[in-house]
C-alpha positions in Angstrom: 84.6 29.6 -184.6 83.9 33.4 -184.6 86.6 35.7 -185.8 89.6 36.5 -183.9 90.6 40.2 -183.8 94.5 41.0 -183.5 94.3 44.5 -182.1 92.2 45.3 -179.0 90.9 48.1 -181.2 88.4 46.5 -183.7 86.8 49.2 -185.1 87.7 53.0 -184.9 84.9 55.6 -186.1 85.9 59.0 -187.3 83.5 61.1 -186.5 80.7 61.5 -183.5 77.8 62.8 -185.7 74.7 61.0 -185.5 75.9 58.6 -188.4 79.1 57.2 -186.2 76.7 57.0 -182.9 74.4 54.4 -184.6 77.2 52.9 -185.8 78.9 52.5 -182.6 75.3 51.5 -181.0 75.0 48.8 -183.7 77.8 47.6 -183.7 79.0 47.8 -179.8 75.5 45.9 -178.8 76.8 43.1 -180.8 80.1 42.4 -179.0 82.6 44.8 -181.5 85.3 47.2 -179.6 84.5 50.6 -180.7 86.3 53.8 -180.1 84.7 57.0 -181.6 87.3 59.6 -182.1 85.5 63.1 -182.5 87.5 66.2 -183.6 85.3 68.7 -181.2 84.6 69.0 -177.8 81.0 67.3 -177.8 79.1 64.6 -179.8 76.5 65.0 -182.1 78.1 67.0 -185.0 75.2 69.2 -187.0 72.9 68.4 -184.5 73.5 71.3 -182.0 71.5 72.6 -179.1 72.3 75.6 -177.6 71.3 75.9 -173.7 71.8 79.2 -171.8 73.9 82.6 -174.0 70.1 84.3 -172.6 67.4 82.2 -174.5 64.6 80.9 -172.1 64.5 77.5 -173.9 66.8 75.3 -176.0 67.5 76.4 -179.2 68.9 74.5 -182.6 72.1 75.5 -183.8 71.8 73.0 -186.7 69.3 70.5 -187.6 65.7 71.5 -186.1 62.9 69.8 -187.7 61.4 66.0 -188.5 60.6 66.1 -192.0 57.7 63.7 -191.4 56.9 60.5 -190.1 60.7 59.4 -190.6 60.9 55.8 -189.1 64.2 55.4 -187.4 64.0 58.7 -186.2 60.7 58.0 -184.5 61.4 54.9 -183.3 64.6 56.5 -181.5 62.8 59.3 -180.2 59.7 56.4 -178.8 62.5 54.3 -177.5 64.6 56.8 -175.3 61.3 58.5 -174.5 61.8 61.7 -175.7 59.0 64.2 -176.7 58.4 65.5 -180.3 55.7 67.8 -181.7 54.1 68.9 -184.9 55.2 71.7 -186.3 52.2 74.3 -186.8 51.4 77.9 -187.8 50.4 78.8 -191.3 52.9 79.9 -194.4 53.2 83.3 -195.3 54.6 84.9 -198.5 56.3 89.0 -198.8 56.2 90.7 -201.9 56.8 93.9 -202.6 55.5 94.5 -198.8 52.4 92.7 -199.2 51.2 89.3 -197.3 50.3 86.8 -199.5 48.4 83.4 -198.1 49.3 79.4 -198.1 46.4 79.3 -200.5 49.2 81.4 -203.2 51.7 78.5 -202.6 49.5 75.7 -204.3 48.9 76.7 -207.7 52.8 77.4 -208.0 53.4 73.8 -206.6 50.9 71.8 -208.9 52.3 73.2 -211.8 56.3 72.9 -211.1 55.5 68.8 -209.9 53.6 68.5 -213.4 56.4 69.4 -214.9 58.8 67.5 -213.0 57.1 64.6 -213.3 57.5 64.4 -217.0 61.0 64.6 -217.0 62.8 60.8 -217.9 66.3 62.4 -218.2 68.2 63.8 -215.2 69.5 67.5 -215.3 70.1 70.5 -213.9 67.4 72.9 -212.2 68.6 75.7 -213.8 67.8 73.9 -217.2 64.9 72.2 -216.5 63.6 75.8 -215.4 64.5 76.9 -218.8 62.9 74.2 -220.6 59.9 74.6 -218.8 59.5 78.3 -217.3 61.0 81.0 -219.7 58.2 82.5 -220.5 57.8 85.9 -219.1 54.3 84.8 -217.5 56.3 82.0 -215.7 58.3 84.4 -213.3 56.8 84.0 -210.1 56.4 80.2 -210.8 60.5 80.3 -211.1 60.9 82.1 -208.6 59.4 80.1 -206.2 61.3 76.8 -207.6 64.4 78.3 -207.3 63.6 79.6 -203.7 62.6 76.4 -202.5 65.5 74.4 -204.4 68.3 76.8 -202.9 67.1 77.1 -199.6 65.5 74.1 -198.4 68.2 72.0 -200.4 70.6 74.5 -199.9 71.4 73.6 -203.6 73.1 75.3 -206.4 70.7 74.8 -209.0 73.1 74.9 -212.1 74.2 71.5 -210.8 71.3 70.4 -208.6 69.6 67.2 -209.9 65.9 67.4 -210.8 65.5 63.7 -210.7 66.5 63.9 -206.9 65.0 66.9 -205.9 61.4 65.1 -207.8 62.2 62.3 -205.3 62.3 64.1 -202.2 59.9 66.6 -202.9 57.3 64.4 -203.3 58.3 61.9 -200.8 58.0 65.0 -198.6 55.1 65.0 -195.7 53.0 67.4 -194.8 53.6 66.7 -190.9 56.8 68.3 -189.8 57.9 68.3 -185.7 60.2 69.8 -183.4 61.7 68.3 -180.2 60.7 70.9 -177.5 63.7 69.4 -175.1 66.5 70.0 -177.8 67.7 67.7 -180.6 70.6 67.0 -178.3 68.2 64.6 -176.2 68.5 62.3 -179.0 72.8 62.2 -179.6 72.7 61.8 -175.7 70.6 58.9 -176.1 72.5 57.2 -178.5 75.8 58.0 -176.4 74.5 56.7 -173.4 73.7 53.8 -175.4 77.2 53.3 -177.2 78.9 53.6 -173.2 76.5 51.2 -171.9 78.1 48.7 -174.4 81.5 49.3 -173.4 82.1 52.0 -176.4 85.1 54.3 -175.8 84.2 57.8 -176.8 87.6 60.4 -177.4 86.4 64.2 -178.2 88.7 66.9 -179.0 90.7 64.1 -181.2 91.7 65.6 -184.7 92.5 62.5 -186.6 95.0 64.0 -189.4 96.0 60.2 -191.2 94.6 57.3 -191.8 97.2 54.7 -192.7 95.3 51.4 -194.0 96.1 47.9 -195.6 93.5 45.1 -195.6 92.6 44.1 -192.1 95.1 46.4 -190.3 94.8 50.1 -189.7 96.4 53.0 -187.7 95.0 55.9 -186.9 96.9 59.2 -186.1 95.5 62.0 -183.8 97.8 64.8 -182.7 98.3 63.0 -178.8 97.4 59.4 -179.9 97.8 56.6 -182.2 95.0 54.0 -182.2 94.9 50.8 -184.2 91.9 48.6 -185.2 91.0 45.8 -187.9 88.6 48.6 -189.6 88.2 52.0 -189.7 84.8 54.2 -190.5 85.2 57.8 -191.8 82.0 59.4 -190.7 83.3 63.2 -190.9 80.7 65.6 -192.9 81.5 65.7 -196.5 83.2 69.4 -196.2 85.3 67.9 -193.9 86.6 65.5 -196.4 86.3 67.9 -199.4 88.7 69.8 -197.4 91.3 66.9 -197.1 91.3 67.1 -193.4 92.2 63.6 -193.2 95.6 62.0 -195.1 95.1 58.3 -196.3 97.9 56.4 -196.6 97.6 54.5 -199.4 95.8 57.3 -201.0 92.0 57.0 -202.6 92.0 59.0 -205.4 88.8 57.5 -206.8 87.2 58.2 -203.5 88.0 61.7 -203.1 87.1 62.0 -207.0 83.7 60.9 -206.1 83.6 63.3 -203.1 83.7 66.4 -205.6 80.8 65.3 -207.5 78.4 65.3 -204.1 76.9 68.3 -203.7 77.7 69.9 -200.2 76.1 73.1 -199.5 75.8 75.8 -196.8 73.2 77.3 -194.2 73.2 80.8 -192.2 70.8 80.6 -189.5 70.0 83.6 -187.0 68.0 82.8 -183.8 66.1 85.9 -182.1 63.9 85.4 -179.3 62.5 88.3 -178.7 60.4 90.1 -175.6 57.1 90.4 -177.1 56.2 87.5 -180.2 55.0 91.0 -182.7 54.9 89.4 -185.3 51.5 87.8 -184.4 49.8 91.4 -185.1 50.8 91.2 -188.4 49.5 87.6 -189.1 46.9 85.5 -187.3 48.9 82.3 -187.0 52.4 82.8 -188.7 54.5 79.9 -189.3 57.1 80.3 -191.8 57.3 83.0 -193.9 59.1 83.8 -197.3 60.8 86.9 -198.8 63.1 88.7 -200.9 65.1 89.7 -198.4 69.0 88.9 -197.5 67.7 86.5 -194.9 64.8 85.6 -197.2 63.1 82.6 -194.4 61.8 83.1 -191.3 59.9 81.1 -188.6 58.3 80.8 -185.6 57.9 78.2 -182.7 54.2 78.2 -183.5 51.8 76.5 -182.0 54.7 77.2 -179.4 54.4 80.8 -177.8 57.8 80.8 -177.4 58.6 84.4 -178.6 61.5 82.8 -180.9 62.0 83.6 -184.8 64.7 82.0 -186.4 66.1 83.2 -190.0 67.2 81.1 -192.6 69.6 81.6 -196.2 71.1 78.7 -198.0 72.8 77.7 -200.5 73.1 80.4 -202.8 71.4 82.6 -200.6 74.1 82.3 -197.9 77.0 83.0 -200.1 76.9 86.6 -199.9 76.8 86.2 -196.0 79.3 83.5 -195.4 82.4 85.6 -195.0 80.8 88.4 -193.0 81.4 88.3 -189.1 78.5 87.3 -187.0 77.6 91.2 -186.0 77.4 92.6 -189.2 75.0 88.8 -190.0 73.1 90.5 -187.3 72.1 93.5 -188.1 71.2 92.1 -192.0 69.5 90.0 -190.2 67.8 93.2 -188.1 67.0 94.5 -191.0 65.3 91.8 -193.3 62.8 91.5 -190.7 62.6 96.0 -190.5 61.7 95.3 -194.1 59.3 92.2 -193.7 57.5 94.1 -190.7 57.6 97.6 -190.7 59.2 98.0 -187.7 62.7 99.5 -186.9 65.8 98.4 -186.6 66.6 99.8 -183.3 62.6 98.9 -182.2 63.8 95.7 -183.3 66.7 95.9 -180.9 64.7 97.2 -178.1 62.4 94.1 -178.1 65.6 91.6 -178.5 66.5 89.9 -175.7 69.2 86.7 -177.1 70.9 86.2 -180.4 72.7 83.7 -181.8 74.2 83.5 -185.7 74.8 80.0 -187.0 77.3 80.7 -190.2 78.0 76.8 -191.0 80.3 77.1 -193.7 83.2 79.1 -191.1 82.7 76.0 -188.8 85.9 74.1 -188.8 84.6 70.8 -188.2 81.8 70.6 -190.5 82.4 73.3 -193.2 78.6 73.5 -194.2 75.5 72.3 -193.8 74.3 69.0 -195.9 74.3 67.5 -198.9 72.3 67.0 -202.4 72.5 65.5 -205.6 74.6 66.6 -208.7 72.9 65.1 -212.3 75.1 61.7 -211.4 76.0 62.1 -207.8 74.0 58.1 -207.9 77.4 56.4 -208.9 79.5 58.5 -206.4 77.4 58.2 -203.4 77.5 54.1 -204.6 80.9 54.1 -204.7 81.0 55.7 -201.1 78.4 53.0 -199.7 81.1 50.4 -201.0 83.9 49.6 -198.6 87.5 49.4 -199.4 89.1 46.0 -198.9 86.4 45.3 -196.3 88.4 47.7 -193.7 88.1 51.3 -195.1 84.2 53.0 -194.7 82.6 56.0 -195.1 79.1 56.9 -193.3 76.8 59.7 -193.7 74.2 61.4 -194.0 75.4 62.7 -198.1 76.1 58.9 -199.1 72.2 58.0 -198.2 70.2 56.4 -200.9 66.3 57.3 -200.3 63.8 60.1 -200.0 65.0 61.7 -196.9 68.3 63.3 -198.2 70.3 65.8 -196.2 68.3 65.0 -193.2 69.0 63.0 -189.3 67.1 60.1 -191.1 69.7 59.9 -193.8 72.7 59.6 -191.6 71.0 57.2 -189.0 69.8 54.8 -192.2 73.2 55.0 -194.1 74.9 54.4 -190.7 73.0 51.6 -189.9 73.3 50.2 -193.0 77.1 50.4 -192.9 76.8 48.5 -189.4 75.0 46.0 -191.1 77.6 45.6 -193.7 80.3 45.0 -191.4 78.1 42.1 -189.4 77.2 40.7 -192.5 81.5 40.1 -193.2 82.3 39.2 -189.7 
């Protein structure tokens, strides 16, 4: 005989990021009662397309790229039917207001993985650069590292793990794609999915305490109280470092474990612009890198969609973070002066839609992803571990494998806790 539920609530899901919509696909296509409770106004969480404010096409507020040939990604996207490309263009590199080519990339690259690859104990970038790049003849090999480490990762590297950053890097593809329709196609997929199975979806609920004994939970939002068997905590991890949500009983250890996650932050300005110039400057640019305040840049190449999109994170968003998103702007304006030789009100001539993305100021996900402390393995463990078989957490920073930070981390650590949960029932 199967189990009998006493609530007509079984399971409640905090959260309607990508992680809680697999979830509640998962779980709801198996006979469960799921109700997704979402703090904003729309699904989807960090994945965010923007249609209309004056660009031509969508544009990614948050996550943008495929970082390879991820499989539950794909299979998603091949399921619903929904288009994805590769990524192309060339990479580009500014210094001192000279172009340098891919080909300058590669010797820096081969040398940092050596060295990486001969490390057995975990710890910090900061010291393995130390340990291995001091030397004055080093400085443009360490400079690259730490580019690369703070703004991909969007890592502090005085507490960023090498031994994760070793994994991902070189689990890390060449082939990278976009989905030309908007990331969005893909939440709305698994949505329409979640309602097809009877899910019920809330928005604009702000869940402010969890109260929880084995088997038996209530959940409080400001209009509402919900109850279920089991509840799954799939807010970001800024949300939580934030204490957003009160459990009653507490979880000391949990929260303990939250701190040593690293969780860090992404400014992101989208420009499309009249007339695509900077294709005079470089036969076939793709992303570029520079000293700038908004050191990355890219186009929608092999796309001639006149878009470039600037990127700082981590540590190179921290200056910017508390600035409003005019003064981002023209910093913004003004990088790209530098990079091209062109003026800031040239600049502004050719702009026709802008959009500033400052991730740490939103209220719901207060940042951008996660990475790896030196020892983040046991806390992100102790997060894939439910709490009496009733409390969960899901997510894309509690994701054991090569993808970290990434669509493919929170759809794989979401499935995973569905799988947990059939596995008890």
């Amino acid at each position: 005989m199967g189990k009998i539920f006493r609530k007509p609530e079984n399971i409640i899901i905090v959260g309607g990021g990508v992680a809680g919509l697999m979830i509640a696909r998962e779980l709801s296509a198996k006979g469960f009662i799921v109700t997704i409770l979402e703090v904003d106004n729309r699904l989807g969480g960090r994945v965010h397309t923007i249609r209309g404010l004056s660009f031509s096409q969508p544009v990614e507020k948050g996550v943008e790229f495929i970082h390879g040939n991820l499989p539950i990604t794909i299979q998603l996207l091949k399921e619903a039917g929904i288009e994805y490309t590769p990524v192309g263009g060339e990479m580009g590199r500014i210094e001192n207001g000279e172009w340098k080519t891919q080909e300058d990339f590669a010797i820096d690259w081969y040398e940092i993985m050596k060295k990486m690859n001969e490390v057995r104990d975990d710890l910090t970038m900061d010291e393995f650069l130390e340990k291995n790049f001091s030397d004055k003849r080093y400085e443009d090999v360490k400079k690259s590292i730490l580019r690369f480490a703070e703004g991909f990762d969007v890592a502090d590297t005085s507490k960023a793990s090498v031994l994760a950053l070793r994994e991902e890097w070189m689990g890390e593809e060449d082939k990278q794609y976009r989905i030309p329709g908007g990331y969005d196609q893909l939440t709305n997929y698994l949505k329409k999915q979640c309602l097809e199975c009877g899910c019920i979806i809330h928005t604009s609920s702000l869940v402010y305490e969890i109260q929880w004994e084995p088997n038996n939970v209530t959940v409080k939002t400001k209009t509402q109280v919900y109850y279920s068997n089991k509840v799954i905590v799939t807010v970001s991890l800024g949300a939580l470092l934030n204490n957003r949500i009160n459990f009653q009983p507490a979880i000391p250890l949990y929260m303990n474990a939250a701190e040593r996650i690293g969780f860090g932050t992404v400014v992101k300005v989208m420009l499309e612009f009249k007339d695509p110039f900077w294709v005079k400057k470089k036969r076939n640019p793709g992303f570029f890198f520079s000293d700038e305040i908004i050191p990355t840049w890219w186009t929608q190449a092999p796309s001639s969609y006149p878009l470039l999109t600037g990127w700082a994170g981590g540590p190179q968003a921290w200056p910017l973070q508390g600035k409003d998103d005019q003064s981002i702007l023209e910093l913004a304006l003004s990088s790209l002066s530098n990079i091209f030789k062109k003026s800031v009100d040239e600049l502004k001539v050719l702009l026709s839609a802008s959009l500033v993305a400052n991730w740490k100021k939103d209220p719901f996900a207060a940042g951008a992803y996660s990475y790896s402390f030196v020892n983040s393995v046991t806390a992100q463990k102790l997060f894939r571990t439910p709490i009496h078989n009733t409390l969960f957490f899901a997510g894309e920073a509690y994701y054991d494998g090569p993808s970290p930070g990434t669509v493919e981390a929170a759809l794989t650590n979401g499935r995973d806790v569905a799988r947990t949960i059939l596995e008890g029932s």
